[in-house]
Structures are given as structure tokens and as C-alpha cells.
C-alpha positions in Angstrom: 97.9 175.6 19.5 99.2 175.9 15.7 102.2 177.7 17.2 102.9 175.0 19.3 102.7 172.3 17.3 104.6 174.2 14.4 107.5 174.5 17.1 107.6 171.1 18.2 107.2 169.8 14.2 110.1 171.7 13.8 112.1 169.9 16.5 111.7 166.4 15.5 112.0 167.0 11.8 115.8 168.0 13.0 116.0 164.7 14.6 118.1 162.2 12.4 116.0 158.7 12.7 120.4 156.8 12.9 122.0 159.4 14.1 125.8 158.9 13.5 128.1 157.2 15.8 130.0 159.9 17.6 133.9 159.1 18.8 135.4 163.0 19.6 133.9 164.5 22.9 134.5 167.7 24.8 135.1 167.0 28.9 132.3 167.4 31.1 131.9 169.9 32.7 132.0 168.9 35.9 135.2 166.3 35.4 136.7 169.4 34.3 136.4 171.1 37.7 138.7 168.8 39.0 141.9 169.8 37.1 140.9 171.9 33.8 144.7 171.6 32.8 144.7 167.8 32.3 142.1 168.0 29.3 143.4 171.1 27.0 146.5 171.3 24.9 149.1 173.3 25.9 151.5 173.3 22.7 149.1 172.5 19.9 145.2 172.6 18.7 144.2 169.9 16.8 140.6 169.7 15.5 137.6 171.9 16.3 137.4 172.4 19.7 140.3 174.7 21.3 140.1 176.0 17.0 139.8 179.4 18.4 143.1 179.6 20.8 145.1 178.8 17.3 145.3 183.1 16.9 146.0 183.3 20.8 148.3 180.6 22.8 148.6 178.2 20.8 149.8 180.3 17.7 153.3 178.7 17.5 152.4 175.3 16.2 150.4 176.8 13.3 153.8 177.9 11.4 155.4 174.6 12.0 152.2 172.8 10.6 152.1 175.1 7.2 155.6 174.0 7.6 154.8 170.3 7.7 152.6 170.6 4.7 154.8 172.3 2.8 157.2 169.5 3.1 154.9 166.6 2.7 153.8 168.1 -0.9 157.1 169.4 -1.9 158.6 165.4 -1.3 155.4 164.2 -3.2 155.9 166.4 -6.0 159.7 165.5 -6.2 158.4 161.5 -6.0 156.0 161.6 -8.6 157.7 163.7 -11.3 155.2 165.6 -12.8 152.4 166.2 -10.4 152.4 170.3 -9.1 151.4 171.5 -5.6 148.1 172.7 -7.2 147.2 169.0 -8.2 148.0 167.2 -5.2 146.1 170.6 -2.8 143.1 169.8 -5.5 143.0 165.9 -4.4 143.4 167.1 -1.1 140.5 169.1 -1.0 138.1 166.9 -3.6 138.7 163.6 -1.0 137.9 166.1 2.0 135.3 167.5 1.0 133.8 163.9 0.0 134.0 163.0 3.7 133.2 166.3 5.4 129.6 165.5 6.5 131.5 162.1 7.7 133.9 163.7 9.6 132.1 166.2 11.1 129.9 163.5 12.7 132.6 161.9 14.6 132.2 165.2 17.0 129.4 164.7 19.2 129.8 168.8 19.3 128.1 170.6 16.6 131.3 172.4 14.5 130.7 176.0 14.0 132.9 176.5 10.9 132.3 177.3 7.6 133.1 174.0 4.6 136.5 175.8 3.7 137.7 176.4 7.0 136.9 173.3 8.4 138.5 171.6 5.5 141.5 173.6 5.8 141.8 172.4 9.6 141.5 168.7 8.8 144.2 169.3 6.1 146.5 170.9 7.8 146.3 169.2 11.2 146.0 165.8 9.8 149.3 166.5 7.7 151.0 168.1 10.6 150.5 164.5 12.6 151.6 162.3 9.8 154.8 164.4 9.2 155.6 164.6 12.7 155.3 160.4 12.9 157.4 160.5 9.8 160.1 162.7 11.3 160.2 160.8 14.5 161.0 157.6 12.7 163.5 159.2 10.2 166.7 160.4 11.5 166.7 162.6 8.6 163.8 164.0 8.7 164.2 165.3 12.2 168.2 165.7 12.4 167.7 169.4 11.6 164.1 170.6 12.7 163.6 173.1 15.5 160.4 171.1 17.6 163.3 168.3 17.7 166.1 170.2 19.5 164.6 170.4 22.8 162.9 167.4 24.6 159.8 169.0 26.2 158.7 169.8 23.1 158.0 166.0 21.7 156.8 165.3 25.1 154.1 168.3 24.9 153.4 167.1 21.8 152.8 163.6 22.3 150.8 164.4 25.6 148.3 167.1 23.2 148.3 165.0 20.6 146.0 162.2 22.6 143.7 164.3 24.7 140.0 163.4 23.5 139.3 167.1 22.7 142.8 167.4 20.8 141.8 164.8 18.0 140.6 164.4 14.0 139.1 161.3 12.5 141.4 158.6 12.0 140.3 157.6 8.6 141.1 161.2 7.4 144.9 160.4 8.3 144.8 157.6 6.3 142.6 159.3 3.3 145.7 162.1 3.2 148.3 159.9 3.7 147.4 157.5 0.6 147.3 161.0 -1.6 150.0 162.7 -0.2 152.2 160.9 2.3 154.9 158.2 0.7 154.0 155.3 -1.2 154.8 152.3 -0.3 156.8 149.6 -2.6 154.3 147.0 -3.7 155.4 144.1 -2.2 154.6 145.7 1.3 151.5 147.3 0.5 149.5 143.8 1.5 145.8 142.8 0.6 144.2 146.1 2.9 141.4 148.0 1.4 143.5 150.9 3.5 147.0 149.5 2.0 148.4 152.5 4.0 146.4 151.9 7.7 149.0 149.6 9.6 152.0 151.7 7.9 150.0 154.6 9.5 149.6 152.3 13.1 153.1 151.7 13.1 154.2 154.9 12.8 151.5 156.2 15.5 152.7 153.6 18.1 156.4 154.0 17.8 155.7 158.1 18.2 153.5 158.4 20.9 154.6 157.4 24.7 151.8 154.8 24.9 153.5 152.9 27.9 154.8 155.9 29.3 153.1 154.6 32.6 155.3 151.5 32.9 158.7 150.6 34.1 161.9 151.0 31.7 163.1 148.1 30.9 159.0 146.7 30.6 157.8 150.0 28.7 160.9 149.0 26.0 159.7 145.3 25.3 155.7 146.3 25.3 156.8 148.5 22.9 158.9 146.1 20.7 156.8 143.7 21.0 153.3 145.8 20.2 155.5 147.0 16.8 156.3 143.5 16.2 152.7 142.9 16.1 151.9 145.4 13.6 154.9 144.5 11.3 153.6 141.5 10.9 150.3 142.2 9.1 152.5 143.4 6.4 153.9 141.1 3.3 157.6 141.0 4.6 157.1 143.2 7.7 159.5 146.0 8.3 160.8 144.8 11.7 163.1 141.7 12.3 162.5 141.5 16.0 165.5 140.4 18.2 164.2 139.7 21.4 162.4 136.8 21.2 160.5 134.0 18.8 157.2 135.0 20.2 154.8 136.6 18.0 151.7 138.9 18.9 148.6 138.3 17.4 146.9 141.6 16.3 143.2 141.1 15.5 143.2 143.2 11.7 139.3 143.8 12.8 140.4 146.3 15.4 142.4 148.1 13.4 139.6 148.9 11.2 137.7 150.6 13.7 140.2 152.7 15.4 138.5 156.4 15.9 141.1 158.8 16.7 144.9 158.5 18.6 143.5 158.2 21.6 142.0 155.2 20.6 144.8 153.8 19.0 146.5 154.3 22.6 143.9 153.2 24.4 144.0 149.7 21.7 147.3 149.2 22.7 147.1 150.2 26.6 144.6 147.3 26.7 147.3 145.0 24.7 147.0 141.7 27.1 143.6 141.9 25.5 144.9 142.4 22.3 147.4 140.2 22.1 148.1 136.9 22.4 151.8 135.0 21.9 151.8 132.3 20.0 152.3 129.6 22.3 149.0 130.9 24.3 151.3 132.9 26.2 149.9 136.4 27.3 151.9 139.3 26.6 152.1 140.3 30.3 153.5 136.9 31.0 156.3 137.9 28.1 157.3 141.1 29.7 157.7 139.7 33.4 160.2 137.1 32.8 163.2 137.7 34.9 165.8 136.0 31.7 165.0 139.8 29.8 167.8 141.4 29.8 167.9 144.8 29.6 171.2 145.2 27.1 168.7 142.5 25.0 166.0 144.9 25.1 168.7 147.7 24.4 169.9 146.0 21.4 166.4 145.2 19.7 165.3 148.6 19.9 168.6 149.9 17.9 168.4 147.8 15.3 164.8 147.9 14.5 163.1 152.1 15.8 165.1 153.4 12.3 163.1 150.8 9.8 159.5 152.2 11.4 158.4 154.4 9.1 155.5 155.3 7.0 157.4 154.4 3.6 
């Protein structure tokens, strides 16, 4: 009898009373069955769970991340003048390590590394994603790298890169990227707690094939018209937008509470529900008028995908 209550004292003193919300999850099982490919990466590991195929498979991305690090602190130590590498890895790892027991709670999977190595990972993956946005939105920044010179690669990337099992926390992206990724000037920094989260949104829409599922000439205005959106919660915005005088409304709320990438593509999947034109106009009504023209659509897109970047 002592035994047995010993055991099952032991059990719910592990129980947390408010456990933490959980946002990464590994497939079931079962839904796996169906087509195991779909749900793991097949270019890059990001985060805990495929960890272990980083030494096997998936080994080529890790030299291009170390890469991507490499650059982001060698650009932040030219900006700032007199900050070393060792400074800005020291930050790195003290703001990290302030939010690992956060972090690790967004996995609804218990992590089975040790406090350095799972800091290392969320350092080096989280880096490698906001370098790559940066060198998709900077001519050059990409004009010379190798995962640029052949197309399959950004589209494996982009497809790994938003698998649920493929993901960190999004708040660590923008923890790193107010240490380590470029500053913005002041007068588009805007009243955010976050002053670098819609920079970071920006970036992460114009990079990733969100409306990859729809038509051409529709996939390029949902796609103006979601960066239009986001340009606009900044002092200024970034983007003078062409193709129309309609406006989205983003609600800043949801921004706030976005997870991982996924759920930043999911956000905007949903964007009829997210935003709203002006005139009460919904943004699926903007998209299907027949008076778009596609050399419009053509033109907007020029003259604004070079200004979306993280600076």
C-alpha cells in the first residue's frame, strides 16, 4: 500500500497545476500513415524534432546555417563599431537562456537535449531563418550565395520551413533579431513593445509561398496587398503600393500572438478574415475584380519586393 501510494504521489507532484500552452506538435501517428513524406523536411531540420537527422540527411543545411550566422554577426559587428563576436554570442546566449524553459514549452514533446545544445539549436536555426528572409529581400545579399543559384532549393526551403514539426518559437526570432539582426532607423521603429515584430512579418510573408495554392495573377495582388497591410503598421511604411487606394486592415492583436511560421501562414491563408478594405470591402472581393490587370500587378510588385526588408 505505501508503495503504491508513494508511486502515484510521485505522479501528480510531476503534474504542473497551468500547464503551458503548447503551439509545436509532432504528426500523429496515424495521419502519418497516410503519406509520411508530407510532414518531414527534406532539405533542412529546424527545431527539436528531426534534431537527430542533422548528422545524417539533412547535413548540408548545417554548413550554410553556421554560414548564416557568421554573416549576421560579422554585419553587426561592422554596424556597431566596437562590439566583438564574443559580445554579441554572449547576449545571444544570456537572452536564450532567459527564455529556455519558455521555449521549450511551446513543444508539446518533451526535448531531450542538454541546456547548451538546445540553446545552440535555437541560435543557430533561428539566425539561419532571419538571414535567409533577409537575403530573399536583398538583391545583394543573395546575388552571390549558392542555396540561391538553383530554384528547387528556395522552394524546398520554403516548403520545410512551415511544416509543424520543422518550427522554433516565434518570439525567439524576434528576441535574436533585436540583438543581432539590423536596426532599424528610428522613425520606422513605431510604438511596438517588439519594435522589430512587423519588420520580422514582412520579411516572413514576402519569403514564404503563402498563396502558392492560388492563381497567378490572384497569388500576386494577395500578396501585395497582405505586404501592404503590414507596411502600414509602421511610422512611414516601407511599401508605396501601386495597385490600388484600398487599404488592409491588420488587427496588431494577432500579430502578437503568432506561434511559429506556420502560424504566420496560416494568419494570412485565412486573410478575408483578417482583412478588411477600407471601404468595407473584403479582400476577396479586391482580388476578383476583372479591371486588375495583370501588367498592373506586374508593375507593383517591381517597384515595391526590393524595399521589404528587415532593415
Amino acid at each position: 500500500m505505501d508503495s503504491f501510494k508513494t508511486r502515484i504521489e510521485g505522479k501528480l507532484n510531476r503534474v504542473h497545476e497551468s500547464p503551458q500552452k503548447s503551439y509545436i506538435f509532432k504528426v500523429n501517428h496515424e495521419l502519418r500513415k497516410v503519406n509520411k513524406k508530407a510532414y518531414s523536411p527534406v532539405l533542412i531540420s529546424i527545431g527539436p524534432y528531426h534534431y537527430e537527422r542533422r548528422e545524417h540527411d539533412l547535413r548540408f543545411m548545417e554548413q550554410h546555417k553556421c554560414r548564416y550566422l557568421n554573416d549576421m554577426i560579422r554585419r553587426k559587428v561592422e554596424e556597431s563599431g566596437g562590439t566583438s563576436r564574443d559580445d554579441i554570442l554572449s547576449r545571444c546566449f544570456e537572452i536564450l537562456e532567459g527564455h529556455e524553459d519558455r521555449a521549450r514549452g511551446y513543444y508539446a514533446e518533451a526535448v531531450p537535449l542538454r541546456k547548451e545544445e538546445f540553446i545552440e539549436m535555437m541560435l543557430v536555426d533561428s539566425c539561419f531563418i532571419i538571414e535567409y528572409f533577409w537575403k530573399c529581400a536583398s538583391p545583394e545579399g543573395s546575388e552571390d550565395d549558392p542555396l540561391f543559384q538553383a530554384d528547387w532549393i528556395g522552394a524546398s526551403l520554403s516548403r520545410d520551413l512551415v511544416l509543424i514539426e520543422n518550427q522554433v518559437p516565434f518570439f525567439v526570432l524576434t528576441e535574436l533579431l533585436g540583438v543581432i539582426g539590423p536596426r532599424p532607423e528610428p522613425h520606422v521603429i513605431g510604438p511596438w513593445p517588439e519594435p522589430h515584430l512587423p519588420h520580422l512579418v514582412l520579411a516572413a510573408v514576402n519569403s514564404l509561398f503563402v498563396y502558392r495554392h492560388l492563381p497567378t495573377t490572384q497569388r500576386k495582388i494577395a500578396l501585395m496587398f497582405a505586404l501592404r497591410s503590414i507596411s502600414d503598421l509602421i511610422p512611414g511604411g516601407i511599401i508605396k503600393d501601386t495597385l490600388s487606394e484600398e487599404r488592409g486592415k491588420l488587427n496588431v492583436e494577432s500579430l502578437k500572438n503568432i506561434g511559429h511560421l506556420l502560424d504566420l501562414v496560416r494568419m494570412f491563408m485565412l486573410i478575408d478574415e483578417t482583412l478588411l478594405v477600407d471601404s468595407g470591402t473584403t479582400y476577396n472581393q479586391v482580388t476578383q475584380q476583372p479591371q486588375r490587370d495583370q501588367d498592373e500587378v506586374e508593375r507593383g510588385l517591381q517597384n515595391n519586393f526590393v524595399l521589404v526588408s528587415l532593415k
